[in-house]
C-alpha positions in Angstrom: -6.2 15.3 20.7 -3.2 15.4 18.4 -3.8 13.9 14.8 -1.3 11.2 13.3 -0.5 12.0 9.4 1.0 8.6 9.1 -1.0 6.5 7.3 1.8 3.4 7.1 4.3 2.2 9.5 7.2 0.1 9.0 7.9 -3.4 10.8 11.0 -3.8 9.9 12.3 -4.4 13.7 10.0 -6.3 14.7 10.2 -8.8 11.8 14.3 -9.3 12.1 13.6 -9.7 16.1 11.1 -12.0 15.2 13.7 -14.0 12.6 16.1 -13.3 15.0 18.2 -10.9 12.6 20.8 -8.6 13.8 20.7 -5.3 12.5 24.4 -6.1 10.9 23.4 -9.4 9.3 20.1 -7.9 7.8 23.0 -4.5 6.5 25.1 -7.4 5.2 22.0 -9.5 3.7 21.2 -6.7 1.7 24.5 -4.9 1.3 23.3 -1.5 2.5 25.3 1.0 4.6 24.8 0.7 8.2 23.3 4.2 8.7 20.2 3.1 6.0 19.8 -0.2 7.7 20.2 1.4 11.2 17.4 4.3 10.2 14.9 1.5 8.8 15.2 -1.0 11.9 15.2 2.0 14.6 12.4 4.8 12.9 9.1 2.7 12.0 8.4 6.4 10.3 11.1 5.3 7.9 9.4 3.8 4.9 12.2 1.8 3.1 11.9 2.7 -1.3 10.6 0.5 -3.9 13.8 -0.8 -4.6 15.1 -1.3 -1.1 11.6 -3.1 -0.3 11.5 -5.5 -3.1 15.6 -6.3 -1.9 14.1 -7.2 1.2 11.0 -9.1 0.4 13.2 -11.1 -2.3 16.1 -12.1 -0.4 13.9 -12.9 3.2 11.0 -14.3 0.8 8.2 -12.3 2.7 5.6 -10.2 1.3 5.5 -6.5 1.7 2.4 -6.5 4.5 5.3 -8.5 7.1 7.6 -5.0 6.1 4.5 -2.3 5.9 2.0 -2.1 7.7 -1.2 0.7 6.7 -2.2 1.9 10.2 -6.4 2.8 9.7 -7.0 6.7 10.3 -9.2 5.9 13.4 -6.4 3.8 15.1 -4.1 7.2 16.0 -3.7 5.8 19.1 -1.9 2.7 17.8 0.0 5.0 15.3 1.4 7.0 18.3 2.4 4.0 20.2 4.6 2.8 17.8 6.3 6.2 17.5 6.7 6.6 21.3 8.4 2.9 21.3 11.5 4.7 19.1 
């Protein structure tokens, strides 16, 4: 059984589906290049900075846990699954 080292995952794709939030709308939201916002919507292994995450969290008014989400070391199996998805 292979260990996951990834204690925290990022949601950002499944919160702008959710919202129904283009990839290019959240880029122009936040004025970010396209490769950052394309790298944070498509790698949950991609953990957005401080600074990017309170840009998000301020201008969609969310709080970080719908962004981040801590994955428990006992649920590798959920921690995989979300890295096979992308």
């Amino acid at each position: 059984m292979q260990t996951c080292r990834m204690p925290v995952v990022n949601r950002l794709k499944e919160f702008l589906t959710e919202k129904g939030i283009s990839v290019y709308r959240f880029r122009l939201d936040l004025d970010m290049s396209q490769t950052t916002a394309y790298k944070l919507v498509n790698n949950p292994k991609q953990i957005p900075s401080g600074e990017v995450l309170g840009k998000i969290c301020d201008y969609y008014s969310v709080p970080v846990q719908k962004i981040i989400e801590w994955i428990p070391p006992l649920d590798n199996e959920k921690a995989s699954e979300l890295t096979e998805e992308n």
